[in-house]
N, CA, C and O atoms as a GROMACS GRO file, in nm:
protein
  428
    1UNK      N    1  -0.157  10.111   6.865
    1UNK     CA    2  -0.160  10.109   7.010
    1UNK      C    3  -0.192  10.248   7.063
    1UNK      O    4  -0.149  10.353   7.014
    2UNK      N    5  -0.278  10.238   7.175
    2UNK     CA    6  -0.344  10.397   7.200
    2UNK      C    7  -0.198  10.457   7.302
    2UNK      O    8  -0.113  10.368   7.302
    3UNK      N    9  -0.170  10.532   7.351
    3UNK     CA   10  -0.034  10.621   7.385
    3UNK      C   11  -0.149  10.637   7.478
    3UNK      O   12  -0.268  10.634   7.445
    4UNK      N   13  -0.090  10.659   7.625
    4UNK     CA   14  -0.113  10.688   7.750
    4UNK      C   15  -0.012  10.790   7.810
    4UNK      O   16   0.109  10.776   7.794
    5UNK      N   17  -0.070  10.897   7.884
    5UNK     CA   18   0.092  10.968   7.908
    5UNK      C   19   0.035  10.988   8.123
    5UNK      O   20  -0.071  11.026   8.171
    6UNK      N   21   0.111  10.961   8.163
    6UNK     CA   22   0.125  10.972   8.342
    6UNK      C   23   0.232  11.060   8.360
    6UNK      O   24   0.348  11.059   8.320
    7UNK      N   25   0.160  11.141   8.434
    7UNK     CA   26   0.248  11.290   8.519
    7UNK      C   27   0.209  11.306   8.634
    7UNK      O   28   0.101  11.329   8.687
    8UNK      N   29   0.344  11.284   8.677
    8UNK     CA   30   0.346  11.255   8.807
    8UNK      C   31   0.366  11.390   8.868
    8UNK      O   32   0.364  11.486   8.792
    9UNK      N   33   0.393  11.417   9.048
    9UNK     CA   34   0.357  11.560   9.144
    9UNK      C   35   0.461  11.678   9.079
    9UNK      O   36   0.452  11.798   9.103
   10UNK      N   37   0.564  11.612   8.992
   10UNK     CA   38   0.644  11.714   8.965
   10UNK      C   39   0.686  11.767   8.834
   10UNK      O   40   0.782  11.832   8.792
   11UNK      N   41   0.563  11.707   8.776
   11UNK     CA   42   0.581  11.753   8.600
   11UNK      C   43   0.602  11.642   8.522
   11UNK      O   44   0.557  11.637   8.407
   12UNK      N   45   0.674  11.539   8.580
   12UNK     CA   46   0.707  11.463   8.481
   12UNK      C   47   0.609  11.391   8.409
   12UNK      O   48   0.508  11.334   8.452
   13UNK      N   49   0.650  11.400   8.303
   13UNK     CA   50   0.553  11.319   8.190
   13UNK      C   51   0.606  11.183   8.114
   13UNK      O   52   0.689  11.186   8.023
   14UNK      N   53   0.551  11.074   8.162
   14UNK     CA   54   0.602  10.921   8.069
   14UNK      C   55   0.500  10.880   7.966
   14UNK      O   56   0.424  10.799   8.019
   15UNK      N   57   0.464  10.904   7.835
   15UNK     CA   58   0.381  10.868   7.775
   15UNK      C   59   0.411  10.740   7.674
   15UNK      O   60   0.465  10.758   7.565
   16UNK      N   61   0.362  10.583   7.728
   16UNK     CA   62   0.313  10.479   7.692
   16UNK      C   63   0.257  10.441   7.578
   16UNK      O   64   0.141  10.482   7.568
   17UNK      N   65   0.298  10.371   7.480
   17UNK     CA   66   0.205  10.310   7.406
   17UNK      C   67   0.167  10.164   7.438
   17UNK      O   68   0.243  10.067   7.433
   18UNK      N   69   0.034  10.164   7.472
   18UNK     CA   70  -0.012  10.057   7.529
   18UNK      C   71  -0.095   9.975   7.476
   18UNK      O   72  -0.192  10.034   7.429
   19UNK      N   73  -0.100   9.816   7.458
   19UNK     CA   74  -0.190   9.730   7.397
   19UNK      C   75  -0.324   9.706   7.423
   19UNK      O   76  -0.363   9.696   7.539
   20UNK      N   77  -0.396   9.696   7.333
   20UNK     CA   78  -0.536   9.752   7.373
   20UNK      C   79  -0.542   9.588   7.464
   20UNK      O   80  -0.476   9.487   7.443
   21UNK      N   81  -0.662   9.618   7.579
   21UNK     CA   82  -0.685   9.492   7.643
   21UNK      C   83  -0.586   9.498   7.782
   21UNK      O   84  -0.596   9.416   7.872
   22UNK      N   85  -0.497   9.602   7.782
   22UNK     CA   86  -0.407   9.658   7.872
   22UNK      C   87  -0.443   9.700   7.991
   22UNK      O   88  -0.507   9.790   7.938
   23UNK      N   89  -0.458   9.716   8.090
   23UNK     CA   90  -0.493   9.794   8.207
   23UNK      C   91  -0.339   9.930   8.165
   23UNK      O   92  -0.228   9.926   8.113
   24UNK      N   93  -0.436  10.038   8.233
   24UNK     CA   94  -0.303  10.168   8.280
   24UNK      C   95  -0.258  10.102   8.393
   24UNK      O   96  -0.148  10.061   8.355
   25UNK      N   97  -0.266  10.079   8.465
   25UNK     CA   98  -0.194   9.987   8.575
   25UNK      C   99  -0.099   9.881   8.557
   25UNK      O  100   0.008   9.878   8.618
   26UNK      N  101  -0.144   9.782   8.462
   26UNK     CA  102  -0.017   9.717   8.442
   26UNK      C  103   0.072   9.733   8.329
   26UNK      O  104   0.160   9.653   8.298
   27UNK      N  105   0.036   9.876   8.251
   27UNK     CA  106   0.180   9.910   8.152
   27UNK      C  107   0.223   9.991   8.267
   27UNK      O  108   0.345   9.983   8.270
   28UNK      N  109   0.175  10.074   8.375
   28UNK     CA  110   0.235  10.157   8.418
   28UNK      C  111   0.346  10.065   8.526
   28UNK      O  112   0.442  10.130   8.564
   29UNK      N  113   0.337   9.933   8.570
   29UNK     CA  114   0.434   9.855   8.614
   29UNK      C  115   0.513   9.781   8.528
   29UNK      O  116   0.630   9.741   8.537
   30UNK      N  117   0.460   9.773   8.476
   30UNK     CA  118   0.526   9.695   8.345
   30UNK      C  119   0.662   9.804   8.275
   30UNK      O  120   0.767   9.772   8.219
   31UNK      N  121   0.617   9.913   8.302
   31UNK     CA  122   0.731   9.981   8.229
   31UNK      C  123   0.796  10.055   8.371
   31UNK      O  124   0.856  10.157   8.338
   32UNK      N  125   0.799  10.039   8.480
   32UNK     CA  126   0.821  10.114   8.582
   32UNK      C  127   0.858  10.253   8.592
   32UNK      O  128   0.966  10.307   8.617
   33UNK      N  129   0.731  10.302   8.566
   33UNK     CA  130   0.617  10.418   8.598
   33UNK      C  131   0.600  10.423   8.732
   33UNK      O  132   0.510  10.352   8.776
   34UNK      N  133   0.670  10.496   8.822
   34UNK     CA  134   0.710  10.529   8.964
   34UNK      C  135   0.550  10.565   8.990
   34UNK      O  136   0.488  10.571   8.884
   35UNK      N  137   0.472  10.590   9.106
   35UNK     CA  138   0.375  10.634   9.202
   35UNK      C  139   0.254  10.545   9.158
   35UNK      O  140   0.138  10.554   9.199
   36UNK      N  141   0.299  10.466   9.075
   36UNK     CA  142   0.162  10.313   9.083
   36UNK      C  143   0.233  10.209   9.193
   36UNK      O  144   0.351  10.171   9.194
   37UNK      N  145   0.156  10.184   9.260
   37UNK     CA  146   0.204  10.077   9.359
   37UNK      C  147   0.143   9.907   9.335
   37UNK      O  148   0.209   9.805   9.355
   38UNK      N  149   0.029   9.912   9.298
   38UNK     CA  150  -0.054   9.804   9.228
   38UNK      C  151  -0.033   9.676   9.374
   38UNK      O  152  -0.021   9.558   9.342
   39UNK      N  153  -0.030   9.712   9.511
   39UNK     CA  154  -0.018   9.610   9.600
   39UNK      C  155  -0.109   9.477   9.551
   39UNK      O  156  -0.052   9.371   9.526
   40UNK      N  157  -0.237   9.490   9.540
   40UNK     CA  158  -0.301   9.372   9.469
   40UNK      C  159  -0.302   9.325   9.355
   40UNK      O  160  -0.390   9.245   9.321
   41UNK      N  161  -0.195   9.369   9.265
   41UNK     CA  162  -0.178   9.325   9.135
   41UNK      C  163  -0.312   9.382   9.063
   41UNK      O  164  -0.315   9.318   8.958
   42UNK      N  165  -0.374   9.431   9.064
   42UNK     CA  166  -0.507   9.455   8.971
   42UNK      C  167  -0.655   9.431   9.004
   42UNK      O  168  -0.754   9.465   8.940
   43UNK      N  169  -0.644   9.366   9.117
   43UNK     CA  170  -0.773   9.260   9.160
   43UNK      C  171  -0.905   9.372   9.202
   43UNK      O  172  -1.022   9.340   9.224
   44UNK      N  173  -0.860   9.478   9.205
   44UNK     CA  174  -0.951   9.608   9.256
   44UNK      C  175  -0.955   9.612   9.433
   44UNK      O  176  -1.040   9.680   9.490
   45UNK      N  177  -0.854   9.533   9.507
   45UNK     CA  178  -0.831   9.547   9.621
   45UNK      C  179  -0.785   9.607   9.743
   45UNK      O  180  -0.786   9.579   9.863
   46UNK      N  181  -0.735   9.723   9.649
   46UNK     CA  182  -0.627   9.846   9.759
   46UNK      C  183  -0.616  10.008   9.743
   46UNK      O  184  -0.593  10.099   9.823
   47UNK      N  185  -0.643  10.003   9.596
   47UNK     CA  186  -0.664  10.153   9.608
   47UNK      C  187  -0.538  10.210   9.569
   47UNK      O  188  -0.548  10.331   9.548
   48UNK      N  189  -0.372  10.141   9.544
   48UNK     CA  190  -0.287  10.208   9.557
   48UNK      C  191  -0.242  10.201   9.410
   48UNK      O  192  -0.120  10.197   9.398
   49UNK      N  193  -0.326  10.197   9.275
   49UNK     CA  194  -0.300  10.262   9.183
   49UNK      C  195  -0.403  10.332   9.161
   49UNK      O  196  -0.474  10.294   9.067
   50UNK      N  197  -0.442  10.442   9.229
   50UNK     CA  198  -0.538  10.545   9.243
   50UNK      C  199  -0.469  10.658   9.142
   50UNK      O  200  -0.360  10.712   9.163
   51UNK      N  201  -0.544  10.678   9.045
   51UNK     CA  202  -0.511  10.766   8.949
   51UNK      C  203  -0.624  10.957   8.940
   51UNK      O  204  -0.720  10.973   9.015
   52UNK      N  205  -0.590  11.042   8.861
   52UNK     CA  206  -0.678  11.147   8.846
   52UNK      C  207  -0.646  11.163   8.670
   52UNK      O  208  -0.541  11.183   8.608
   53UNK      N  209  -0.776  11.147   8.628
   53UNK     CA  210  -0.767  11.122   8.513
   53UNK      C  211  -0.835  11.281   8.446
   53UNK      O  212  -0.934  11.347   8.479
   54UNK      N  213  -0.726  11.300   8.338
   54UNK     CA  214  -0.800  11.486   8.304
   54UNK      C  215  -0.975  11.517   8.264
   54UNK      O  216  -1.061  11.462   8.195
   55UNK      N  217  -0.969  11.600   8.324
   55UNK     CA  218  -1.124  11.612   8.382
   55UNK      C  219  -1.228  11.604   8.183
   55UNK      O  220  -1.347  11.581   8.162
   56UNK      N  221  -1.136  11.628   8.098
   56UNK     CA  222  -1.193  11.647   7.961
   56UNK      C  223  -1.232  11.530   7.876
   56UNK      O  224  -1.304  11.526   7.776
   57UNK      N  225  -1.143  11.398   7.963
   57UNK     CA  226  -1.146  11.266   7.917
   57UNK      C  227  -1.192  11.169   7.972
   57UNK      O  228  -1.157  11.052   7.959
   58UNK      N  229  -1.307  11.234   8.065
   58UNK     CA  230  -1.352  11.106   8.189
   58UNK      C  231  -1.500  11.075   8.103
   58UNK      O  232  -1.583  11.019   8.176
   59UNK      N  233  -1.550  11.101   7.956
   59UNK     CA  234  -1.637  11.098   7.912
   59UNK      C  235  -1.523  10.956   7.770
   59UNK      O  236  -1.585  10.864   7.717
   60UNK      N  237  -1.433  10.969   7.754
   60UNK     CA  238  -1.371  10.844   7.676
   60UNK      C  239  -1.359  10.694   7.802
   60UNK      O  240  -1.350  10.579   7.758
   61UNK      N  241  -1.360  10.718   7.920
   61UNK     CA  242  -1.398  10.556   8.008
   61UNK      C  243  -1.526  10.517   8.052
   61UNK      O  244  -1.622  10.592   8.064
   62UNK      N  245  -1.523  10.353   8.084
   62UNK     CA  246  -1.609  10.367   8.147
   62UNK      C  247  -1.725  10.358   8.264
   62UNK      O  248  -1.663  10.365   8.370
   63UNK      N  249  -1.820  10.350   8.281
   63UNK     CA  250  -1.803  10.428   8.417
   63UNK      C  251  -1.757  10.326   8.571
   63UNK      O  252  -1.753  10.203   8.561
   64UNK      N  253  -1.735  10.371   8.660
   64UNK     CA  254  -1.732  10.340   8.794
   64UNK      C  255  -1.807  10.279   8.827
   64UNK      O  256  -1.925  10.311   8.818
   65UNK      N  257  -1.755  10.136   8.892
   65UNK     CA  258  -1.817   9.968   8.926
   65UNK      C  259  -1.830  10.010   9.044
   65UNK      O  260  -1.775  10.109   9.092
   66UNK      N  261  -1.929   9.913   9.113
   66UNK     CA  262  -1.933   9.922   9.272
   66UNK      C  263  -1.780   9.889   9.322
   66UNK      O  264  -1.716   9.979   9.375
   67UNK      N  265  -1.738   9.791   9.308
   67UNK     CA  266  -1.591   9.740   9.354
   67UNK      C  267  -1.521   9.866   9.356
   67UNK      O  268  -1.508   9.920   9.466
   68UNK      N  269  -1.470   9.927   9.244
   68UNK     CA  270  -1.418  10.106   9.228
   68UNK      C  271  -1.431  10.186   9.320
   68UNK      O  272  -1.343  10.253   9.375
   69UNK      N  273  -1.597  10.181   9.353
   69UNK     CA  274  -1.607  10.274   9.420
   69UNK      C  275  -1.603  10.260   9.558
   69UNK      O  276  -1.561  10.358   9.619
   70UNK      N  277  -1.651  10.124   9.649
   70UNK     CA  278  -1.566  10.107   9.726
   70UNK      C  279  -1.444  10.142   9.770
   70UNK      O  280  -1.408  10.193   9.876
   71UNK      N  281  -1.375  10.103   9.658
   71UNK     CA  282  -1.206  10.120   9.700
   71UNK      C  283  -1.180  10.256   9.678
   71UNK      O  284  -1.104  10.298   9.765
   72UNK      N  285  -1.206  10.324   9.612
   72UNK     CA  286  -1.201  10.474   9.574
   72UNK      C  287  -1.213  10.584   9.710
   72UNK      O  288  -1.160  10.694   9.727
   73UNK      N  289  -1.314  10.497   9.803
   73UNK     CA  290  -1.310  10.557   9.961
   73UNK      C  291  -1.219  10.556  10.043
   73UNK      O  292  -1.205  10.633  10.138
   74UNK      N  293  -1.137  10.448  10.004
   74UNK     CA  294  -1.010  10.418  10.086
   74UNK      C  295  -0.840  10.480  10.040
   74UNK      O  296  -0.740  10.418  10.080
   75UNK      N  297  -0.828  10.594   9.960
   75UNK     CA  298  -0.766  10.594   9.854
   75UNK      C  299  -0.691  10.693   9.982
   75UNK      O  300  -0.742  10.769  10.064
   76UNK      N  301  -0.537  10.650   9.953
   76UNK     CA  302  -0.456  10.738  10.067
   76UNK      C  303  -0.445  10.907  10.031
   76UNK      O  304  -0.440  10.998  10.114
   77UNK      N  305  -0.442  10.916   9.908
   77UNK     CA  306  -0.455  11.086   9.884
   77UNK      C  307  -0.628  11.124   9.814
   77UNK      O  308  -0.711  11.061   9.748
   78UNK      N  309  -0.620  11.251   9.870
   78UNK     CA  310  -0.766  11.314   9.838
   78UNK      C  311  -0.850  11.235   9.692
   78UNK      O  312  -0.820  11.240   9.573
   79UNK      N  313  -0.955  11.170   9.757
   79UNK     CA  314  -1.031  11.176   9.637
   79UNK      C  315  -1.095  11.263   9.612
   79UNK      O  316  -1.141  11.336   9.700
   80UNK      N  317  -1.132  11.297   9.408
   80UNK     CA  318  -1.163  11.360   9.395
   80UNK      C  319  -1.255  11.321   9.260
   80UNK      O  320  -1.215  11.225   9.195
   81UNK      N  321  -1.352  11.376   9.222
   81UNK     CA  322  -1.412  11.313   9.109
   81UNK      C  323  -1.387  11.273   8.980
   81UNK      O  324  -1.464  11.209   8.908
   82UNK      N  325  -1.287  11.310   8.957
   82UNK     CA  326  -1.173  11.257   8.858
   82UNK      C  327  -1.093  11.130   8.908
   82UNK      O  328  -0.994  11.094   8.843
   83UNK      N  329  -1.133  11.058   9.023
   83UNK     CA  330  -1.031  10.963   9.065
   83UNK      C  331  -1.083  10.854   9.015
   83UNK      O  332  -1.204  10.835   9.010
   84UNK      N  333  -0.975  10.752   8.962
   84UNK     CA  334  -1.023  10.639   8.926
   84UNK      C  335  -0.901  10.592   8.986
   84UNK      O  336  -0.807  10.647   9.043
   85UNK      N  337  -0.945  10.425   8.943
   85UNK     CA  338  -0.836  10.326   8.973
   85UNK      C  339  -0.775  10.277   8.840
   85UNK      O  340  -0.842  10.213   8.758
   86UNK      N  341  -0.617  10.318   8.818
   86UNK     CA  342  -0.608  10.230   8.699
   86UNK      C  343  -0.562  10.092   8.661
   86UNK      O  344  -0.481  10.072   8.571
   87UNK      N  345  -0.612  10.006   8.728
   87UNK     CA  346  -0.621   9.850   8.747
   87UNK      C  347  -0.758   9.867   8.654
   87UNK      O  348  -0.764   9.797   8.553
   88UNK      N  349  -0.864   9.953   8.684
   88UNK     CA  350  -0.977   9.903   8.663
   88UNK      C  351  -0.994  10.003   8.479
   88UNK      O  352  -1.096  10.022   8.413
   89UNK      N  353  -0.880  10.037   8.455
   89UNK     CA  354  -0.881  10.114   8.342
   89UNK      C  355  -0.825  10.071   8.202
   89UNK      O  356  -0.732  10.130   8.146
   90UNK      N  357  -0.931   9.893   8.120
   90UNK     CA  358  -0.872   9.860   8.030
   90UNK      C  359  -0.862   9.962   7.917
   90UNK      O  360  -0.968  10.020   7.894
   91UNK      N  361  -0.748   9.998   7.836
   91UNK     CA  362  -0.714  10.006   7.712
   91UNK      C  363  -0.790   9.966   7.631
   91UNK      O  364  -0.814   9.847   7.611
   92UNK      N  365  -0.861  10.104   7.546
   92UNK     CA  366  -0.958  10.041   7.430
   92UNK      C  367  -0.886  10.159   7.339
   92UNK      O  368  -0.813  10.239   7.399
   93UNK      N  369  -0.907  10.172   7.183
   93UNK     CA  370  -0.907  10.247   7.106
   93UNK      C  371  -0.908  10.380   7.125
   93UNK      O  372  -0.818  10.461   7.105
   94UNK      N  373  -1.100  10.405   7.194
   94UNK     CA  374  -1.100  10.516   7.217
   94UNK      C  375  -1.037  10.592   7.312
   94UNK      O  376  -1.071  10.709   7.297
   95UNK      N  377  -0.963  10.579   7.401
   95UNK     CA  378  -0.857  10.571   7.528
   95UNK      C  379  -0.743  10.680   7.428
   95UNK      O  380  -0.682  10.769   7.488
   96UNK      N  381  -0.729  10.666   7.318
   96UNK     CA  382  -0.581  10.735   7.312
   96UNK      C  383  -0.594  10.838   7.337
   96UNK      O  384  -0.699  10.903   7.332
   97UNK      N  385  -0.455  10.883   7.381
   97UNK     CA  386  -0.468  11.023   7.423
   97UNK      C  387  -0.446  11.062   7.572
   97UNK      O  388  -0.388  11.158   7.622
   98UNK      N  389  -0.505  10.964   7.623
   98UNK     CA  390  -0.556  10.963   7.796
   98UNK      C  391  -0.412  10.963   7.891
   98UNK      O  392  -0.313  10.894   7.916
   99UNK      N  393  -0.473  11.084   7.921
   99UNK     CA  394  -0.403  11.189   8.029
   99UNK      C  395  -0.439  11.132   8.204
   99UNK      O  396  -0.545  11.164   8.258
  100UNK      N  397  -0.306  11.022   8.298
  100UNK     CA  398  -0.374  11.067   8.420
  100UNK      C  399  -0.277  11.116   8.511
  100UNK      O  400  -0.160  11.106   8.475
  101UNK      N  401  -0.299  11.161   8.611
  101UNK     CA  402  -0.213  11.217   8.688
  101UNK      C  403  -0.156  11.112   8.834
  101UNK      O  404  -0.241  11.043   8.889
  102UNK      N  405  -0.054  11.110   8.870
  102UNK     CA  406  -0.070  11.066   9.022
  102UNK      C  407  -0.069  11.103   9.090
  102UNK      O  408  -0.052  11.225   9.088
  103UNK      N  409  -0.086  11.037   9.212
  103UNK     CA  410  -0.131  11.146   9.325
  103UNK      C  411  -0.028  11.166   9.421
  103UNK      O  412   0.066  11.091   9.394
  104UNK      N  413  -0.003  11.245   9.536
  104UNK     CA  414   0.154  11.211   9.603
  104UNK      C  415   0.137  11.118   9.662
  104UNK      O  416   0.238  11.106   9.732
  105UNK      N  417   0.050  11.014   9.686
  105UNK     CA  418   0.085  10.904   9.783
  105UNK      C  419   0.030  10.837   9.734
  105UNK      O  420  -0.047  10.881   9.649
  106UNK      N  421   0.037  10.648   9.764
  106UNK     CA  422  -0.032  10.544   9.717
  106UNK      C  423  -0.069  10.515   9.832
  106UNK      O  424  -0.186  10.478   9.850
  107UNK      N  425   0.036  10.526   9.952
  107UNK     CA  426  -0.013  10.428  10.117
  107UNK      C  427  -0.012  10.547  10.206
  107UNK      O  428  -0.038  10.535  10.326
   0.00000   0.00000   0.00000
């Protein structure tokens, strides 16, 4: 199982081992992983598991759907080119390792 680690505004670090086929979004509710909000359950509808994924590992996902990027405009804290959504971030192999950050707000 690839290990996911989320650090959140104040250091903290929860690192996941997650089943491949997984969204970061729903281990990060699934294990309640505070600053994912996931209002649409996953559907790519809200923006409020808006993640910043480390700038060294945005070459292990892949890339940004129209739907994403849509919603990526609406994202309550600064987007930034590292922002993804992790609803839209299945768990594959090459994923271990993967570092994302949250942001201070979901709404």
């Amino acid at each position: 199982m690839p290990r996911v680690t989320y650090i959140d505004t104040a250091g903290k670090e929860t690192t996941l081992d997650i089943d491949v086929g997984t969204s970061v979004m729903q281990a990060a509710v699934f294990n309640g992983v505070d600053g994912i909000v996931a209002e649409c359950g996953g559907s790519c509808m809200c923006a409020t598991c808006h993640v910043y994924v480390r700038d060294d590992q945005l070459a292990k996902l892949p890339p940004v759907g129209e739907d994403e990027e849509a919603m990526l405009e609406g994202t309550a804290s600064e987007r930034r080119p590292n922002s993804r959504l992790s609803c839209q971030l299945v768990v594959s192999a090459e994923m271990e390792g993967l570092v994302v950050y949250l942001p201070e707000t979901q709404t």
